[in-house]
NUPA-674937 format. One record per residue (C-alpha): x, y, z; residue number from 0; residue in three letters. Coordinates in steps of 0.2 Angstrom, whole numbers, always signed. Each point is the difference from the previous one (the first is absolute). Example, Ala and Ser with C-alpha at 12.3 -4.5 7.8 and 13.67 -1.06 7.14 Angstrom:
<rs>
[[+62; -22; +39]; 0; "ALA"];
[[+6; +17; -3]; 1; "SER"];
</rs>
This chain:
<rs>
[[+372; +408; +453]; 0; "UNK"];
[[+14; +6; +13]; 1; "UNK"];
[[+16; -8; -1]; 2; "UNK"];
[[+5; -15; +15]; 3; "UNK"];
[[+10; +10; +12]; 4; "UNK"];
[[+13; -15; -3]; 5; "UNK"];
[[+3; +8; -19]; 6; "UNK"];
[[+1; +18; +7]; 7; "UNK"];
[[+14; -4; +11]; 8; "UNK"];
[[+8; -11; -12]; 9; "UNK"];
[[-1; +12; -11]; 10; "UNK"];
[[+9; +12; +11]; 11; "UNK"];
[[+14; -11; +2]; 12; "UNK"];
[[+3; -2; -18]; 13; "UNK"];
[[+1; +19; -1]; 14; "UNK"];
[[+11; +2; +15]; 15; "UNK"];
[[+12; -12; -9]; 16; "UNK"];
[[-2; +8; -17]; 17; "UNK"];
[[+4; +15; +7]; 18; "UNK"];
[[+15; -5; +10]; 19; "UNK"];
[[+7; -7; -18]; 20; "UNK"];
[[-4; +17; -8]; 21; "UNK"];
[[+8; +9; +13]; 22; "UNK"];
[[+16; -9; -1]; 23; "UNK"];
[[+2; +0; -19]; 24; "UNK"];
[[-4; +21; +3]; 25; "UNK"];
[[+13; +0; +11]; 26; "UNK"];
[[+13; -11; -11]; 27; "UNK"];
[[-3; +14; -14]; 28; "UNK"];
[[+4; +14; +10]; 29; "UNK"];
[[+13; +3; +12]; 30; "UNK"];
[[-5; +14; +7]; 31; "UNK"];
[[-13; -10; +12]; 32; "UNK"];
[[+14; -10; +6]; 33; "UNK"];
[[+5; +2; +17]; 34; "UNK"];
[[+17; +14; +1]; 35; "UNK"];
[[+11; -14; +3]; 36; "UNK"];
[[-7; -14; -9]; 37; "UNK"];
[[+15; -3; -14]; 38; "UNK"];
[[-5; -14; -16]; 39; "UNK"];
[[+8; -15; -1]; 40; "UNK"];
[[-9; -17; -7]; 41; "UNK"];
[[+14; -13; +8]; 42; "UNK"];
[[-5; +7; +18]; 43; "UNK"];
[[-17; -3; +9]; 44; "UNK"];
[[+1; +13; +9]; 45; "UNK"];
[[+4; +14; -15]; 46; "UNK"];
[[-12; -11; -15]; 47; "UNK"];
[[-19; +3; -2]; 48; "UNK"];
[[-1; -12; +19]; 49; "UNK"];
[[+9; +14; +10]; 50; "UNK"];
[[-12; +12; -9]; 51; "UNK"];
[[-14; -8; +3]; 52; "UNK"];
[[+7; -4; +19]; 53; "UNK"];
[[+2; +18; +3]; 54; "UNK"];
[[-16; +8; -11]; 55; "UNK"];
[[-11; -10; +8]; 56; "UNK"];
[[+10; -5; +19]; 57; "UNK"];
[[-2; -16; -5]; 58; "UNK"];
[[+13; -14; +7]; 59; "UNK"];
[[+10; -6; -12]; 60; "UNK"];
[[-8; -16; +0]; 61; "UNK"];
[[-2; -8; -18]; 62; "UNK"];
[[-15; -12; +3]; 63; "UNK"];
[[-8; +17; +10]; 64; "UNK"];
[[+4; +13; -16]; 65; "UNK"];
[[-6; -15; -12]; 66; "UNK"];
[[-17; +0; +9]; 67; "UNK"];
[[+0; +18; +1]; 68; "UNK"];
[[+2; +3; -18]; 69; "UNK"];
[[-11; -15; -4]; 70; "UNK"];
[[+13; -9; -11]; 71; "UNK"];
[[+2; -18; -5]; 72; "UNK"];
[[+16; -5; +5]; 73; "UNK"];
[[+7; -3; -15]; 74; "UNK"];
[[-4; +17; -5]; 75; "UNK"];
[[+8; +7; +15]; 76; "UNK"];
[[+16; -10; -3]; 77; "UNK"];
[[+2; +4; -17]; 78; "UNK"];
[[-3; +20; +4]; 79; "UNK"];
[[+10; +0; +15]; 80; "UNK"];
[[+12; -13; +3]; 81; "UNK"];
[[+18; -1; -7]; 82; "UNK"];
[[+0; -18; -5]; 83; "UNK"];
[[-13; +4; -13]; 84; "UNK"];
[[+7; +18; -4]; 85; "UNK"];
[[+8; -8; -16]; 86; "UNK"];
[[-14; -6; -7]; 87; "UNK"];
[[-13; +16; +2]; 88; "UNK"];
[[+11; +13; -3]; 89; "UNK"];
[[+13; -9; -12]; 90; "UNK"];
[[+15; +3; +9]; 91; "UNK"];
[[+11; -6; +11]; 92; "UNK"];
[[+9; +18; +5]; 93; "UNK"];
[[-14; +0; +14]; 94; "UNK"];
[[+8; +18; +6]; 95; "UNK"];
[[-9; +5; -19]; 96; "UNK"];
[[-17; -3; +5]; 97; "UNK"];
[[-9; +15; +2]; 98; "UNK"];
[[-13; +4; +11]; 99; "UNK"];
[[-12; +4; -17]; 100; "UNK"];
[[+6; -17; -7]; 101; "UNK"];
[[-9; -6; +18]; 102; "UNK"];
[[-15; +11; +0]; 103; "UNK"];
[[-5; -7; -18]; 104; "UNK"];
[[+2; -16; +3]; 105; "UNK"];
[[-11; +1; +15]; 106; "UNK"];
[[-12; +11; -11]; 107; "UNK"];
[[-2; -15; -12]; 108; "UNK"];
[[-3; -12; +15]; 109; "UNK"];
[[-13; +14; +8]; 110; "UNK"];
[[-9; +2; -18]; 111; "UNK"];
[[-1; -20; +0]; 112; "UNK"];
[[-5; -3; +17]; 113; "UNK"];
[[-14; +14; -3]; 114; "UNK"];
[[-6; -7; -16]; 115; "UNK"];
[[-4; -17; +8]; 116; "UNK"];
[[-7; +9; +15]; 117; "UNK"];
[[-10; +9; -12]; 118; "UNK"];
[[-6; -18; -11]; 119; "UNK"];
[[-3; -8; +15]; 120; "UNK"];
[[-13; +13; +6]; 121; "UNK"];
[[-8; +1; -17]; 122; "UNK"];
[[+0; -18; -1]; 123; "UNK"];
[[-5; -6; +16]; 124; "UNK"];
[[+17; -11; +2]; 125; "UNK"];
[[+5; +9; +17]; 126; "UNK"];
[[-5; -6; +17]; 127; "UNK"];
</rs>
């Protein structure tokens, strides 16, 4: 039996998005894909894993757009990206501390759980 072309293209989504977020967690462990003047620092959009991501991908920097784009539930988002919740995931307050690997594996743990449930749902029939 052939798959609904709705699943295929559903499907392609997903990896798109999947891919985007491995990209950007690449990119956060190695500097040497960053654009030449593109200078780490967590307390800035513009120089944090958003600018990164802003300039890697030409993306607006647009949080609702870059939270669609990485497929992330909000609160995922905010506590990878946002300041107000810096304190809490990376368990400091010295935001100029947090490194671009502190970033890259705490968006690798959100990929890895967003992928399992991808995965249960498909195995399990719970997806649309």
């Amino acid at each position: 039996m052939k798959p609904h072309p709705d699943l295929i293209e559903r499907a392609r989504v997903v990896d798109a998005v999947g891919m985007r977020r491995e990209m950007l967690i690449a990119a956060l462990r190695d500097e040497k894909t960053w654009p030449c003047d593109f200078e780490w620092n967590f307390t800035n959009c513009k120089t944090c894993a958003i600018g990164l991501f802003e300039q890697l991908f030409q993306q607006p920097n647009n949080h609702r757009e870059m939270l669609t784009l990485l497929g992330l539930p909000i609160e995922d988002f905010d506590d990878t990206f946002c300041l107000a919740f810096a304190a809490k995931t990376y368990g400091t307050d010295d935001y100029k501390s947090i490194t671009p690997t502190m970033v890259a594996d705490r968006l690798e743990q959100v990929h890895r759980q967003i992928q399992s449930a991808l995965t249960e749902a498909a195995f399990c029939g719970d997806g649309e």
